[in-house]
C-alpha positions as CSV (number, residue, x, y, z in Angstrom):
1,X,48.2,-93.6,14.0
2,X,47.4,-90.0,15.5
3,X,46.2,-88.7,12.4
4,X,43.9,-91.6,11.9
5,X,42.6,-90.3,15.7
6,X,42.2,-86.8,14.8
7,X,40.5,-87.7,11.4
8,X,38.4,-90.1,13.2
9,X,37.3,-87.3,16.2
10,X,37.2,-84.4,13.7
11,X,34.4,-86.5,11.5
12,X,32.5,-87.3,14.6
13,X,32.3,-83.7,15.4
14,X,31.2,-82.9,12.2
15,X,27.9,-85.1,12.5
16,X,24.8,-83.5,13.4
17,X,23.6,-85.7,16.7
18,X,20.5,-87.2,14.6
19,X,18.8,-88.6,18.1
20,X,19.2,-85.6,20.1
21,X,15.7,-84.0,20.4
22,X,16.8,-81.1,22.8
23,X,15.2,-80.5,26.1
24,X,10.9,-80.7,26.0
25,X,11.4,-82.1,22.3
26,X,9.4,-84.6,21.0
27,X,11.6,-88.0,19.5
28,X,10.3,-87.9,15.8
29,X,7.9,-90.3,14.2
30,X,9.5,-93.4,13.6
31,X,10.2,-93.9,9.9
32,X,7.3,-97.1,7.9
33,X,4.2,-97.9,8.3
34,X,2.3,-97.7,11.5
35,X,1.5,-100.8,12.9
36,X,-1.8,-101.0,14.9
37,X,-1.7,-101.9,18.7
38,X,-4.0,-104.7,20.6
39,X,-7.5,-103.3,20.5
40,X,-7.3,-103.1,24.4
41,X,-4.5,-100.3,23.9
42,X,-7.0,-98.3,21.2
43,X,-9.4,-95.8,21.9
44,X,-12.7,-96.2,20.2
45,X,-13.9,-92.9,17.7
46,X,-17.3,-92.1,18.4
47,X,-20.0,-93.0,15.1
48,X,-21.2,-89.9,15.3
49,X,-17.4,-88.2,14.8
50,X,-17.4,-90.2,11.6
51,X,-18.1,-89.4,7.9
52,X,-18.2,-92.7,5.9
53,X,-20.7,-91.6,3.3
54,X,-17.9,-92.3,1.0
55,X,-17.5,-95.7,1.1
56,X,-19.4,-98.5,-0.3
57,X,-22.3,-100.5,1.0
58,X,-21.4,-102.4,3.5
59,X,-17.7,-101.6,4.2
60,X,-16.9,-101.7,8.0
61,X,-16.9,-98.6,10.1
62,X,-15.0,-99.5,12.9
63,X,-12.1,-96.7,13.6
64,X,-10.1,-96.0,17.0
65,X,-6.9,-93.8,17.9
66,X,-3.7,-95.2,19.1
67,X,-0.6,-93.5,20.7
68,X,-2.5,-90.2,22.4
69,X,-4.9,-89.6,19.0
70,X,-1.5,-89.2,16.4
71,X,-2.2,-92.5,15.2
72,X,-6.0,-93.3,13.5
73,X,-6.6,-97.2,13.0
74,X,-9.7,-98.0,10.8
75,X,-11.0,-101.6,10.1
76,X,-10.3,-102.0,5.6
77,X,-11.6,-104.4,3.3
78,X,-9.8,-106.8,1.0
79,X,-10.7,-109.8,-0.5
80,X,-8.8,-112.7,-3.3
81,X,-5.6,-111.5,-4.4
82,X,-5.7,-107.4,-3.0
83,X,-4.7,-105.4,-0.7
84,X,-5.9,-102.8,1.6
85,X,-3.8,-100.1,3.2
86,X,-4.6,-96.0,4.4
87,X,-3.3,-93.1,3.7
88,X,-4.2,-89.8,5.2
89,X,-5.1,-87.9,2.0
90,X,-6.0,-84.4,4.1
91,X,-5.6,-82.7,7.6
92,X,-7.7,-79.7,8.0
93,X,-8.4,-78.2,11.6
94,X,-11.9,-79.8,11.5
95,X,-11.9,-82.7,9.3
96,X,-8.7,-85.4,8.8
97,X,-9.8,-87.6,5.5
98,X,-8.5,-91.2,5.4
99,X,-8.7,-93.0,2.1
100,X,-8.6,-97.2,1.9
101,X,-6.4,-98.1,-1.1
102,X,-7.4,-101.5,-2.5
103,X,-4.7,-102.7,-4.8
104,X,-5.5,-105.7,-7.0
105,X,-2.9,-107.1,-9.2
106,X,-3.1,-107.1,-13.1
107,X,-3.3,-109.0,-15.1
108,X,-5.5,-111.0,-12.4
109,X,-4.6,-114.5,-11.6
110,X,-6.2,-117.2,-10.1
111,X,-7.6,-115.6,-6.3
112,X,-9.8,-117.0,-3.5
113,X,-13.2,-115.7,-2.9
114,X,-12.6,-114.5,0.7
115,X,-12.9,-111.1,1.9
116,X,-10.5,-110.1,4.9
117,X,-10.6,-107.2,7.1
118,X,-7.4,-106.2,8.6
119,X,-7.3,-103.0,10.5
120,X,-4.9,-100.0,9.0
121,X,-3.4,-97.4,10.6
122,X,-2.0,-94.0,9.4
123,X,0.1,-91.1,11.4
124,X,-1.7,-88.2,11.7
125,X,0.7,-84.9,12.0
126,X,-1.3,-84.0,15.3
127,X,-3.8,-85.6,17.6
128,X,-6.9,-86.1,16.3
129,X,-9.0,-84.5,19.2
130,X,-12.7,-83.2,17.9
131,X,-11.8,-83.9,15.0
132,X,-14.1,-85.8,12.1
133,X,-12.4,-88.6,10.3
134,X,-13.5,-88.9,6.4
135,X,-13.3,-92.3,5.2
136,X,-13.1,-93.0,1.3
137,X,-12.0,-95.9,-0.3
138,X,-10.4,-96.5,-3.9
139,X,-9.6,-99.0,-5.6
140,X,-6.4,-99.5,-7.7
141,X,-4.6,-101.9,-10.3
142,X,-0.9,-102.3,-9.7
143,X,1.7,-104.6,-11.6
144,X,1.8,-108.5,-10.6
């Protein structure tokens, strides 16, 4: 019964303590996707601190921060049987560029003719600040 003890002490002193941030640390980022807050708790991104010469006619252009500008929500596009989501695809000290993925299952099936537009967020590795956001958007087939 006492070894079972010691084993069990000496093995918790061998973890590394994976919550412990030290003192003034920052908790890390929590693991997924980043789920985009109530419009009311988002902070609006200027027009004019937007590229979206990349997307197509008539895709929205609606973009705020969340969680003190380390988290940029932008308004996607998808329609029938896809799916939108982000991903940052670069962070440079003057631009970050955030690209819509549209997957669309193939083969195709049988889809509605509705177009949806949920909003998207992705974690950016600091605030965004003066930063200009880059929107692109791509379109990809993925197994059904």
């Amino acid at each position: 019964m006492g070894a079972a003890a010691l084993l069990l002490a000496l093995s918790a002193c061998a973890q590394p303590a994976s919550d412990d941030v030290g003192f003034g640390g920052q908790p890390p980022a929590p693991p997924g996707p980043v789920q985009p807050k109530p419009e009311q708790e988002r902070t609006p991104v200027a027009e004019s601190a937007l590229d979206t010469s990349r997307l197509p006619k008539g895709y929205p252009k609606k973009v705020w921060t969340q969680d003190g500008g380390t988290v940029v929500v932008a308004t996607g596009q998808e329609g029938g049987c896809s799916k939108v989501r982000a991903e940052v695809a670069e962070q440079t000290v003057d631009h970050v560029k955030v690209v819509f993925v549209e997957e669309t299952p193939e083969p195709p099936g049988i889809c509605t003719m509705d177009l949806r537009y949920p909003p998207v967020a992705v974690r950016l590795d600091a605030p965004l600040d003066a930063r200009k956001v880059v929107l692109e958007q791509r379109d990809v087939k993925v197994p059904r």
